[in-house]
PDB file of N, H, CA, C and O in Angstrom:
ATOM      1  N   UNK A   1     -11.775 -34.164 -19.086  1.00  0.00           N
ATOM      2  CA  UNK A   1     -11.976 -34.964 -20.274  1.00  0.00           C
ATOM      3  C   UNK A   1     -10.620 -35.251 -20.911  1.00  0.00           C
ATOM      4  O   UNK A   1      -9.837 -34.420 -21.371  1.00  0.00           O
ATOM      5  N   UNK A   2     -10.495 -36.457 -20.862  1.00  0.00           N
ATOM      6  H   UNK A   2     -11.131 -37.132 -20.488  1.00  0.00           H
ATOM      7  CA  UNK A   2      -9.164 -36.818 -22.013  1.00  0.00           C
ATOM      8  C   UNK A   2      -9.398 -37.623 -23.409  1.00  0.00           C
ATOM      9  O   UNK A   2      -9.613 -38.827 -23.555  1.00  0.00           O
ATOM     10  N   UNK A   3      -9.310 -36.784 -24.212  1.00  0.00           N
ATOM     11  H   UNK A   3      -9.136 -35.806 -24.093  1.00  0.00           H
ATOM     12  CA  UNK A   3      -9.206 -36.753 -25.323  1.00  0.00           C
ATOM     13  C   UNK A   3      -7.642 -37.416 -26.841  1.00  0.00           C
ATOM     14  O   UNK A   3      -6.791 -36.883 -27.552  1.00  0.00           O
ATOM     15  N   UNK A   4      -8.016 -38.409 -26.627  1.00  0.00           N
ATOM     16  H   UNK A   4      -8.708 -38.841 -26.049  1.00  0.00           H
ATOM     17  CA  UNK A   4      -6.243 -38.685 -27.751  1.00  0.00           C
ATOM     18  C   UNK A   4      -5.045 -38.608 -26.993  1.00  0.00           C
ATOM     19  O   UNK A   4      -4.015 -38.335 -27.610  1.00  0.00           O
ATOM     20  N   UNK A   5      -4.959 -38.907 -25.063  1.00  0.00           N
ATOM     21  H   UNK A   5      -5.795 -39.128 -24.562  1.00  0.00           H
ATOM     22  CA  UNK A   5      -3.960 -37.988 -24.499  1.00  0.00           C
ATOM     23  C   UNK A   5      -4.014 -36.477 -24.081  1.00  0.00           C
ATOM     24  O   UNK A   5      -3.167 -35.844 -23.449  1.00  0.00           O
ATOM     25  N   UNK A   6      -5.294 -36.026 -24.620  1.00  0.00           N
ATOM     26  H   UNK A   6      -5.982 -36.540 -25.133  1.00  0.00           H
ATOM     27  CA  UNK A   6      -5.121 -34.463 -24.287  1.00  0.00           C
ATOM     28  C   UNK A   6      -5.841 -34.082 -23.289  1.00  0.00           C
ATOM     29  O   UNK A   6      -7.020 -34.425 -23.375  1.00  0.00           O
ATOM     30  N   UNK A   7      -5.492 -33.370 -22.179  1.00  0.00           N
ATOM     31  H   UNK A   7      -4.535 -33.091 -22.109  1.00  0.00           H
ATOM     32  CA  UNK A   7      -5.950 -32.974 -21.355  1.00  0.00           C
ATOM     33  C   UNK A   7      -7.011 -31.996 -21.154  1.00  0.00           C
ATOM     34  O   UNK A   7      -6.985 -31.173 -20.240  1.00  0.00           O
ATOM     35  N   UNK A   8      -7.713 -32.068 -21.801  1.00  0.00           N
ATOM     36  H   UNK A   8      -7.734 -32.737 -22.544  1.00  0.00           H
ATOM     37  CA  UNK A   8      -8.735 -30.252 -21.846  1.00  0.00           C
ATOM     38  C   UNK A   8      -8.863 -29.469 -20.601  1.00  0.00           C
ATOM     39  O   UNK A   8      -9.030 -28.262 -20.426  1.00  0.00           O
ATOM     40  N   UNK A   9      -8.758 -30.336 -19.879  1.00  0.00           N
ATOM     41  H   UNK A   9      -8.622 -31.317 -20.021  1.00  0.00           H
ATOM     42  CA  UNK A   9      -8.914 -29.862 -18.499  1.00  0.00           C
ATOM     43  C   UNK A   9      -8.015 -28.998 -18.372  1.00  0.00           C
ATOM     44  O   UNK A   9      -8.182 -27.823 -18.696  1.00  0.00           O
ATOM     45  N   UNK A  10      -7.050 -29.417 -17.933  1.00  0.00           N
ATOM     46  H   UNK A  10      -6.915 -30.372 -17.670  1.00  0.00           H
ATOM     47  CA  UNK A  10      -5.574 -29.095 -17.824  1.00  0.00           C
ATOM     48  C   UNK A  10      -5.333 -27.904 -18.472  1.00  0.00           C
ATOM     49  O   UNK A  10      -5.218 -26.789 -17.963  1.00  0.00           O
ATOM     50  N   UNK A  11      -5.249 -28.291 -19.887  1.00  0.00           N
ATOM     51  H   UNK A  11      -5.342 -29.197 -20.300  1.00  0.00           H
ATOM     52  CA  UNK A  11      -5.125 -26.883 -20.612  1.00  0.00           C
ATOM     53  C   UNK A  11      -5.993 -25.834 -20.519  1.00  0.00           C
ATOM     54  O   UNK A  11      -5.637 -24.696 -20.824  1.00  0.00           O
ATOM     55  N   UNK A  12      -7.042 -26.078 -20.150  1.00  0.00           N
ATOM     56  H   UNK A  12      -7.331 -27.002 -19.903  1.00  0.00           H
ATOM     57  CA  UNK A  12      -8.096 -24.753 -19.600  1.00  0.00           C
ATOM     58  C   UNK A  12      -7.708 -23.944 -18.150  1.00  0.00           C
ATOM     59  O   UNK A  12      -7.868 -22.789 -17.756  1.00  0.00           O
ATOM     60  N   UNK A  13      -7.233 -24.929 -17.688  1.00  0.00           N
ATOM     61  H   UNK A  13      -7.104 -25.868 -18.007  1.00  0.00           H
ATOM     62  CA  UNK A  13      -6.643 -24.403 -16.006  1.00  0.00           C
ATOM     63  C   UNK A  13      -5.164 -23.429 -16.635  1.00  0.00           C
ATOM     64  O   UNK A  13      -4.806 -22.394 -16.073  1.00  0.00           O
ATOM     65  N   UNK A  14      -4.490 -23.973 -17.804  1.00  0.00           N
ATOM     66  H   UNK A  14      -4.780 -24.814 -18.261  1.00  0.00           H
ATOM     67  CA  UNK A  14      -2.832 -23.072 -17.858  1.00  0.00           C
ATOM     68  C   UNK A  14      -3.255 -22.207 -18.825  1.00  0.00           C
ATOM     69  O   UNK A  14      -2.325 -21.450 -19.103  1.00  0.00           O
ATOM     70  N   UNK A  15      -4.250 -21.970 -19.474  1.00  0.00           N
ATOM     71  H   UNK A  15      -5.006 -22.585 -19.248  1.00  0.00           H
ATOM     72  CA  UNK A  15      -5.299 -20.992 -20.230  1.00  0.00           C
ATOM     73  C   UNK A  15      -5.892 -19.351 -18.953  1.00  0.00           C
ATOM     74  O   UNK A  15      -5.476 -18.194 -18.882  1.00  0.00           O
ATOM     75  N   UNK A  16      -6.528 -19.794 -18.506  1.00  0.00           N
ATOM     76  H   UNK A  16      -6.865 -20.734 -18.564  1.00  0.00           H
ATOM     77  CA  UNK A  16      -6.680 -19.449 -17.204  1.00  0.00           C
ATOM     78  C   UNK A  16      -5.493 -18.666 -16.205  1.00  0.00           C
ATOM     79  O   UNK A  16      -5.357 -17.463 -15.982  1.00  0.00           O
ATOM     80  N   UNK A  17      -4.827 -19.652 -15.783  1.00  0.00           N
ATOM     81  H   UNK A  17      -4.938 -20.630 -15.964  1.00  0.00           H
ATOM     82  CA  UNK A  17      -3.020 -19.152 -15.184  1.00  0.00           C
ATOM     83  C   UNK A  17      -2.406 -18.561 -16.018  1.00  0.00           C
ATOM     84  O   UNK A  17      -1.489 -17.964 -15.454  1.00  0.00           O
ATOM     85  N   UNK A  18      -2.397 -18.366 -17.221  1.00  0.00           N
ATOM     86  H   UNK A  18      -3.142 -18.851 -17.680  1.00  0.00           H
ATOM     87  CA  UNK A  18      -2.045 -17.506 -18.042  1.00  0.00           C
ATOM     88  C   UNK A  18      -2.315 -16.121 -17.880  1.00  0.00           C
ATOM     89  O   UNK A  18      -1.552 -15.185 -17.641  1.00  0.00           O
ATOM     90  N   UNK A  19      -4.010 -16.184 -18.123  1.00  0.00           N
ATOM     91  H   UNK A  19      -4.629 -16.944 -18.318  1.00  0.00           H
ATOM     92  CA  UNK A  19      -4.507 -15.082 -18.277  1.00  0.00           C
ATOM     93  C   UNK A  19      -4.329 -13.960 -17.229  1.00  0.00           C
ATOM     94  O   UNK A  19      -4.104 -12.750 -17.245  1.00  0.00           O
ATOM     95  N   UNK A  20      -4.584 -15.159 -16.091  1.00  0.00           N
ATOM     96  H   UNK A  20      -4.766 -16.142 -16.078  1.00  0.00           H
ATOM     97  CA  UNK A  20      -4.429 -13.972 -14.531  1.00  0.00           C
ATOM     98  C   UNK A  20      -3.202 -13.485 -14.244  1.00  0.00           C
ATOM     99  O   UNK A  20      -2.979 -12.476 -13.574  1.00  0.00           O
ATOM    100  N   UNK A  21      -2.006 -14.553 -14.997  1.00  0.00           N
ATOM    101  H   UNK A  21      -2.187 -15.372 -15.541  1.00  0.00           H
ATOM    102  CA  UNK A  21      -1.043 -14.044 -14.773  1.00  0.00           C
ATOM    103  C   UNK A  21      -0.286 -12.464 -15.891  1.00  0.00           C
ATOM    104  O   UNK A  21       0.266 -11.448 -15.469  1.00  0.00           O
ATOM    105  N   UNK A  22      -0.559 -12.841 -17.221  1.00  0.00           N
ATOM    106  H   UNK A  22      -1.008 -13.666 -17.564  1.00  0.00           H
ATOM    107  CA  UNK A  22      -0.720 -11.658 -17.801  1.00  0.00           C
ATOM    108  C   UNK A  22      -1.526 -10.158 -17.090  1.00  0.00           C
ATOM    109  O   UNK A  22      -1.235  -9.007 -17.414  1.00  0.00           O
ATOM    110  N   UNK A  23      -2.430 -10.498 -16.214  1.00  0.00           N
ATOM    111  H   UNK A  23      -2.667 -11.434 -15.951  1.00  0.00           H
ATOM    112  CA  UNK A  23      -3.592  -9.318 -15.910  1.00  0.00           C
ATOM    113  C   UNK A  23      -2.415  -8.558 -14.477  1.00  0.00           C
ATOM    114  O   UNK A  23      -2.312  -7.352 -14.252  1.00  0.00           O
ATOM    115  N   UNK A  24      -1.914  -9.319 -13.961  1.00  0.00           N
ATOM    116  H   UNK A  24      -1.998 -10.299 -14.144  1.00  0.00           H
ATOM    117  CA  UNK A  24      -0.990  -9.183 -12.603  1.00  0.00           C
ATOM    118  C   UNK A  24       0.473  -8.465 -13.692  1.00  0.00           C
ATOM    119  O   UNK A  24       1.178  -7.693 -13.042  1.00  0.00           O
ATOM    120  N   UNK A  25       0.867  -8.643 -15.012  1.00  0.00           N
ATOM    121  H   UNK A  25       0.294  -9.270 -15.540  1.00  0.00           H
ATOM    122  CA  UNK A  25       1.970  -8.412 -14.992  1.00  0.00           C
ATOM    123  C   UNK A  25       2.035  -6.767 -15.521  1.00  0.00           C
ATOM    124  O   UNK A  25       2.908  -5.931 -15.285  1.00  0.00           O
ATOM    125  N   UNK A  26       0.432  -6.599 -16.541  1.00  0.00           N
ATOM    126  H   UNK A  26      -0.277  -7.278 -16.732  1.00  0.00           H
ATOM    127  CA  UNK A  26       0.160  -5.719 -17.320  1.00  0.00           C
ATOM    128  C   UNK A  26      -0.246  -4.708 -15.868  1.00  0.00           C
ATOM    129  O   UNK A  26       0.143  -3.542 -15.933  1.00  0.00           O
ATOM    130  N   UNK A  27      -0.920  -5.088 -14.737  1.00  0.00           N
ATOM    131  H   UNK A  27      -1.236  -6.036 -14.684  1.00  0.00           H
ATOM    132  CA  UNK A  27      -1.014  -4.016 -13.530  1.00  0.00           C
ATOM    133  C   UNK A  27       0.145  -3.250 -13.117  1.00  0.00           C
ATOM    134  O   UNK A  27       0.246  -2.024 -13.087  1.00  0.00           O
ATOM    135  N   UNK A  28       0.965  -4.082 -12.818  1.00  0.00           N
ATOM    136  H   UNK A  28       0.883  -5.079 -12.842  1.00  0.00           H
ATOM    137  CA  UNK A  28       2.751  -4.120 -12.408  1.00  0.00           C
ATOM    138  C   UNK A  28       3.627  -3.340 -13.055  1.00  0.00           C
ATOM    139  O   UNK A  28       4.372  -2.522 -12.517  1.00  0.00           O
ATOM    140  N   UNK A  29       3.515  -3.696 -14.781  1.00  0.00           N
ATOM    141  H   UNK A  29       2.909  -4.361 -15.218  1.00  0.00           H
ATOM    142  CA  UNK A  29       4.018  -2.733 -15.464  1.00  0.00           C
ATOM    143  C   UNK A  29       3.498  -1.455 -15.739  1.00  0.00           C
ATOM    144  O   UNK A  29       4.242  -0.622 -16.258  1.00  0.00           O
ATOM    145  N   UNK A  30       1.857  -1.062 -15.358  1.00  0.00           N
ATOM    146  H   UNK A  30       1.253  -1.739 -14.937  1.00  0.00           H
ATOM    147  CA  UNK A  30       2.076   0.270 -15.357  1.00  0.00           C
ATOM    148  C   UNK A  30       2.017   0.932 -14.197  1.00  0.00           C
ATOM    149  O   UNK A  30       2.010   2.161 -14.137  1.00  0.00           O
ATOM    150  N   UNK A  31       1.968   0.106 -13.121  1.00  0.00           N
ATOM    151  H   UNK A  31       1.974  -0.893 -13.169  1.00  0.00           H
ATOM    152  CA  UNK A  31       2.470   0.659 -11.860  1.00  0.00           C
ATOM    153  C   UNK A  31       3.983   1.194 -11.504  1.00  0.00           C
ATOM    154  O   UNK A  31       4.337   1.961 -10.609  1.00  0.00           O
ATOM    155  N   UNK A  32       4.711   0.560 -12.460  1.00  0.00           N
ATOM    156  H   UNK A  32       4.423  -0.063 -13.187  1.00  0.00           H
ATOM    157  CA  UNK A  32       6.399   0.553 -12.486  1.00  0.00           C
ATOM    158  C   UNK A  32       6.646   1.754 -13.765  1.00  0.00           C
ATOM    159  O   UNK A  32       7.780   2.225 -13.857  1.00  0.00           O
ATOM    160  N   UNK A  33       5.498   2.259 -14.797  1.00  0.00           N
ATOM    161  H   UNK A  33       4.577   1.877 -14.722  1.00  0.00           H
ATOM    162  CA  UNK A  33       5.760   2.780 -15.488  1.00  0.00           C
ATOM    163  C   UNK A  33       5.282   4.465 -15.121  1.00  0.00           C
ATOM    164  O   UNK A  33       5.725   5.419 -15.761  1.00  0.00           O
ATOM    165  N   UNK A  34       4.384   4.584 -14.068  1.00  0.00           N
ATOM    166  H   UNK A  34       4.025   3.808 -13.548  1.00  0.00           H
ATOM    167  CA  UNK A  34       3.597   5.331 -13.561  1.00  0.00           C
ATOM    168  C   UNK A  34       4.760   5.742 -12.536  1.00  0.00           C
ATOM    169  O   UNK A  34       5.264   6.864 -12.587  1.00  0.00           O
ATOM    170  N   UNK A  35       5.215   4.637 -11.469  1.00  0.00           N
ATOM    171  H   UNK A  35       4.806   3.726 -11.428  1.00  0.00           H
ATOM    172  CA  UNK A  35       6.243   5.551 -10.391  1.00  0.00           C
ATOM    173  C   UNK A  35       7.330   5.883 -11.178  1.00  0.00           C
ATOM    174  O   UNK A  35       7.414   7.109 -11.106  1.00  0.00           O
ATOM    175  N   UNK A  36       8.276   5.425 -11.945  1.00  0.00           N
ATOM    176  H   UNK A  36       8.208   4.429 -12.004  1.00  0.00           H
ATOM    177  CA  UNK A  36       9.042   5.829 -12.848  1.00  0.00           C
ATOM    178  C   UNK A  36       8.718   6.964 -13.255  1.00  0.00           C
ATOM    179  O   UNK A  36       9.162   7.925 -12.627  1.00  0.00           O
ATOM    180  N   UNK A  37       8.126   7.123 -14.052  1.00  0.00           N
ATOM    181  H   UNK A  37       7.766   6.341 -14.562  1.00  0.00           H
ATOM    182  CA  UNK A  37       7.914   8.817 -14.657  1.00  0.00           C
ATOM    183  C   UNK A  37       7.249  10.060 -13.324  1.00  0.00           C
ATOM    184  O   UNK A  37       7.333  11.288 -13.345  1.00  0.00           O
ATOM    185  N   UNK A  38       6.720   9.312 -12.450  1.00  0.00           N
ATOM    186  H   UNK A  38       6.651   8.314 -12.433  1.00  0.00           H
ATOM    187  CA  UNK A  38       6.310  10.271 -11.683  1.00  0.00           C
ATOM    188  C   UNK A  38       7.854  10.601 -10.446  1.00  0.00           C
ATOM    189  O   UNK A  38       7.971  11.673  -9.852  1.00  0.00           O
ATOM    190  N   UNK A  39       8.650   9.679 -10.328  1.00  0.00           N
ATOM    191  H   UNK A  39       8.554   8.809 -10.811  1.00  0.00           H
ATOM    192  CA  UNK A  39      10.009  10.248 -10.244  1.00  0.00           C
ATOM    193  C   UNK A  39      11.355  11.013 -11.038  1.00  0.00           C
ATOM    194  O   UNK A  39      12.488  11.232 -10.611  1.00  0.00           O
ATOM    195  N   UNK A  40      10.766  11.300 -12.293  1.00  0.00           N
ATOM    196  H   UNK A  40       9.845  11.122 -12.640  1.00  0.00           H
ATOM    197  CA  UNK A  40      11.373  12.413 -12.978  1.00  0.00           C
ATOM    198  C   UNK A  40      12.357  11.710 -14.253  1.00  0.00           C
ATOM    199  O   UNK A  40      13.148  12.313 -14.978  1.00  0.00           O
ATOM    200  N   UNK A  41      11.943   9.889 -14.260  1.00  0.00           N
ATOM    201  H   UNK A  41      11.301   9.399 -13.671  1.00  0.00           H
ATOM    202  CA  UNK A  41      12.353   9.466 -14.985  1.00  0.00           C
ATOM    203  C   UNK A  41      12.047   9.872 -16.499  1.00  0.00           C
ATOM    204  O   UNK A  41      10.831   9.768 -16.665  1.00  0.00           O
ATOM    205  N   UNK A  42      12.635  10.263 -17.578  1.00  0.00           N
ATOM    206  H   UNK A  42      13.622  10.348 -17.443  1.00  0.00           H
ATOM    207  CA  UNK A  42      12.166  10.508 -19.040  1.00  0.00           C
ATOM    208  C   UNK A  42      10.748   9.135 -19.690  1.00  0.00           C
ATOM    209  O   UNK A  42      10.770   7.965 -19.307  1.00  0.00           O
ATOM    210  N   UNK A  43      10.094   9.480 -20.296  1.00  0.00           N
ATOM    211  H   UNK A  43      10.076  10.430 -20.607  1.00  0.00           H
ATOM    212  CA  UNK A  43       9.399   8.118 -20.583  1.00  0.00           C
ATOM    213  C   UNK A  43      10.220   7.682 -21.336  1.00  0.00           C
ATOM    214  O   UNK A  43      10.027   6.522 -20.972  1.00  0.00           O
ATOM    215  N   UNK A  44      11.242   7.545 -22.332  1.00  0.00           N
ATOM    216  H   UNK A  44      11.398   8.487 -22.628  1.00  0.00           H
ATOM    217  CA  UNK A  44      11.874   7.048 -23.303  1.00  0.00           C
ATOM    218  C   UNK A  44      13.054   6.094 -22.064  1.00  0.00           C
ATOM    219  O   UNK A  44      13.126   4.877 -22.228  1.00  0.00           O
ATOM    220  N   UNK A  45      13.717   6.608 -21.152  1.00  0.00           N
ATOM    221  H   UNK A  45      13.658   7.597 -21.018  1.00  0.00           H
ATOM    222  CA  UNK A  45      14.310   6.070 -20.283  1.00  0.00           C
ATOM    223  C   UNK A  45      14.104   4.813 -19.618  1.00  0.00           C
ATOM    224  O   UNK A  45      14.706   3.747 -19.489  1.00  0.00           O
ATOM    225  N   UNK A  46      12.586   5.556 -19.093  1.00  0.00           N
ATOM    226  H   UNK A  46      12.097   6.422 -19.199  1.00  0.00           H
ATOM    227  CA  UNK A  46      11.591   4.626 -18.469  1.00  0.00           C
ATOM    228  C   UNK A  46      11.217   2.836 -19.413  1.00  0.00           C
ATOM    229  O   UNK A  46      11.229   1.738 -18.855  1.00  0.00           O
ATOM    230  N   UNK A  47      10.957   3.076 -20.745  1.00  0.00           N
ATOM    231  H   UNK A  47      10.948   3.967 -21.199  1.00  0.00           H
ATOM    232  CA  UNK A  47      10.594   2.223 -21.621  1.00  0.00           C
ATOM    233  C   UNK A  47      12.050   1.690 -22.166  1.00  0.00           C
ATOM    234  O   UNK A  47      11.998   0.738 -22.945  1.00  0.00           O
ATOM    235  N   UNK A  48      13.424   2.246 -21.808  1.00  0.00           N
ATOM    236  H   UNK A  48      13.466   3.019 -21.175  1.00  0.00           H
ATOM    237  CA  UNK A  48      14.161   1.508 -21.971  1.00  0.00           C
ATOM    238  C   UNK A  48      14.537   0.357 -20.493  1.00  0.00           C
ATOM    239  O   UNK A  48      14.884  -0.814 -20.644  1.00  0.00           O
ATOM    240  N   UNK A  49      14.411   0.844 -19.525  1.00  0.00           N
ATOM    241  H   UNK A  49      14.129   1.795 -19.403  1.00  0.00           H
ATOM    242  CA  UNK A  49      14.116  -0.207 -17.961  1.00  0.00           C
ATOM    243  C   UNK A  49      13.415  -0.648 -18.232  1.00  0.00           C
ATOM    244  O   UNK A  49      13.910  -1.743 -18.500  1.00  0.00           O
ATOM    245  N   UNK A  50      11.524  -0.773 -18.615  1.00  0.00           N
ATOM    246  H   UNK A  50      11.122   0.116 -18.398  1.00  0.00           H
ATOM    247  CA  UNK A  50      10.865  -1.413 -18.578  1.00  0.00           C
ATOM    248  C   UNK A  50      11.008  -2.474 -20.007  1.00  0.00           C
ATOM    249  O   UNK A  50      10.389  -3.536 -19.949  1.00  0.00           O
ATOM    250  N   UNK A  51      11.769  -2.189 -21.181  1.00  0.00           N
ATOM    251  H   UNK A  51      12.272  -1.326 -21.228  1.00  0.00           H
ATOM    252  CA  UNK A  51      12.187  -3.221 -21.962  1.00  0.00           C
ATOM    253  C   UNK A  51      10.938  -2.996 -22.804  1.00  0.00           C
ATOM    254  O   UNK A  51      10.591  -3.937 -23.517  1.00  0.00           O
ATOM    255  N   UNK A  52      10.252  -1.938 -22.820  1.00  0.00           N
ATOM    256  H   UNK A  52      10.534  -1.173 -22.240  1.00  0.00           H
ATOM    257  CA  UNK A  52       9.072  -1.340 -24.042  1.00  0.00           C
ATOM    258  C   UNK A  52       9.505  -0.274 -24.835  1.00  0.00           C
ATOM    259  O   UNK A  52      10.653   0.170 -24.792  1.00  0.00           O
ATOM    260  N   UNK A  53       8.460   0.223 -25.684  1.00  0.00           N
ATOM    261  H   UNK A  53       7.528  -0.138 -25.719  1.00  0.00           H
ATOM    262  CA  UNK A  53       8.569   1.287 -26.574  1.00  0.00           C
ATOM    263  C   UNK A  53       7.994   2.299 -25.649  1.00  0.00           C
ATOM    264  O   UNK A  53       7.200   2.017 -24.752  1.00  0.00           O
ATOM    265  N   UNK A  54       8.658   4.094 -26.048  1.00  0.00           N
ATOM    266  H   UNK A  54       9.304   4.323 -26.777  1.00  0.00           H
ATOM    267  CA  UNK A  54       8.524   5.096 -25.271  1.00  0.00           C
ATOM    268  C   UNK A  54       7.028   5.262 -25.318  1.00  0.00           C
ATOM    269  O   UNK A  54       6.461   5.952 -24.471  1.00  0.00           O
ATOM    270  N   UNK A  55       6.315   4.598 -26.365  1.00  0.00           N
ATOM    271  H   UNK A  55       6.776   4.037 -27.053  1.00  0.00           H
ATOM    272  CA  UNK A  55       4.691   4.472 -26.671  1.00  0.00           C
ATOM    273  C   UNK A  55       4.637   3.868 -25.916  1.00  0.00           C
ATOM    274  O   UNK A  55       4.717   4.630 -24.952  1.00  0.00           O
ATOM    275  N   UNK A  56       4.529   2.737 -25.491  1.00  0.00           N
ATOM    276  H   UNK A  56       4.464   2.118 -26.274  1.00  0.00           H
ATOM    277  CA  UNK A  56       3.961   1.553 -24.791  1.00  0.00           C
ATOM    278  C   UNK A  56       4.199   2.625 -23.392  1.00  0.00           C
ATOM    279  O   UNK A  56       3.201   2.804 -22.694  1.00  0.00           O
ATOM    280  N   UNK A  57       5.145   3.138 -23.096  1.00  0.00           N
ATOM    281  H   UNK A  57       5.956   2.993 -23.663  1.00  0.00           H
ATOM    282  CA  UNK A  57       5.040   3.973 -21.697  1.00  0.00           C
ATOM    283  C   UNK A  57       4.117   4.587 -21.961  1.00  0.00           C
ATOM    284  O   UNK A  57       3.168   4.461 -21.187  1.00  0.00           O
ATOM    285  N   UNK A  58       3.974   5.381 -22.968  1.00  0.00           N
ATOM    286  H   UNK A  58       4.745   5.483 -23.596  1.00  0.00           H
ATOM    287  CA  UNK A  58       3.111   6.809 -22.647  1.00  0.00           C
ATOM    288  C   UNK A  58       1.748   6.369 -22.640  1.00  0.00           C
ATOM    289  O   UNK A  58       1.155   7.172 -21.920  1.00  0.00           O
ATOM    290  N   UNK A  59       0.686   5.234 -23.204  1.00  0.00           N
ATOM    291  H   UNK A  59       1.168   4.582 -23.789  1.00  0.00           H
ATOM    292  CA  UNK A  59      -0.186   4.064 -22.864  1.00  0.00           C
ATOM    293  C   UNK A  59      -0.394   3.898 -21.673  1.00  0.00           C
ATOM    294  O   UNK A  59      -1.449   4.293 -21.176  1.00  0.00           O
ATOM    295  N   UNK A  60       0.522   3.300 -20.968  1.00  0.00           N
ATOM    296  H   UNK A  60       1.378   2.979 -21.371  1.00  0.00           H
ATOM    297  CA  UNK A  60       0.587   2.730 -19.615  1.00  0.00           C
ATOM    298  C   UNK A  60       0.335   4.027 -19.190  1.00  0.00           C
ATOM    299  O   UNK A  60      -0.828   4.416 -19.303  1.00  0.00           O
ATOM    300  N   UNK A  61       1.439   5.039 -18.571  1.00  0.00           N
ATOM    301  H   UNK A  61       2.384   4.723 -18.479  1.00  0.00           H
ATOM    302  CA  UNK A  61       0.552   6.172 -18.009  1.00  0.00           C
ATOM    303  C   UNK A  61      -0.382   6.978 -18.454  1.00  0.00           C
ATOM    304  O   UNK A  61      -0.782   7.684 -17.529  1.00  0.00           O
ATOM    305  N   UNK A  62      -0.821   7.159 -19.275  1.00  0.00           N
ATOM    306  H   UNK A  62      -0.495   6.586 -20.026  1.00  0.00           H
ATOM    307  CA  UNK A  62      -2.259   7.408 -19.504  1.00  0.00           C
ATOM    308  C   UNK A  62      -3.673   7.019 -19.652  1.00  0.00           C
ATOM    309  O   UNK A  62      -4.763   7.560 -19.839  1.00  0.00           O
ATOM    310  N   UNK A  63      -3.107   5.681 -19.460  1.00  0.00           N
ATOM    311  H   UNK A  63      -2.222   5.241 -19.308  1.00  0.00           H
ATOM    312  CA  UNK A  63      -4.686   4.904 -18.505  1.00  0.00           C
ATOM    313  C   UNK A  63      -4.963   5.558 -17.547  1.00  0.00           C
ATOM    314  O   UNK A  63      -5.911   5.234 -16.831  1.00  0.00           O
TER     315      UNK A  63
END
């Protein structure tokens, strides 16, 4: 449907590619936050590589 120029379509598909892509990055990062600490990395260490808070680690591995 185009609407005024607007694509609804479109934007439902990069709505979508968004989402899956967020779901792939949030897996990733606690897969990266999980081998990290389970190699003897500190979580505070860890969440400074991963570019989070030492919370946001301790979250991730405790899912």
């Amino acid at each position: 449907m185009h609407v005024a120029d607007v694509d609804v379509d479109e934007l439902a598909r990069l709505r979508d590619q968004a989402l899956e892509a967020h779901e792939i990055y949030l897996a990733r990062q606690r897969a990266a936050a999980l081998r990290l600490t389970e190699a003897g990395v500190s979580r505070r260490d860890a969440a400074r590589l991963l570019g989070e808070s030492h919370q946001r680690v301790q979250q991730l591995v405790a899912d």
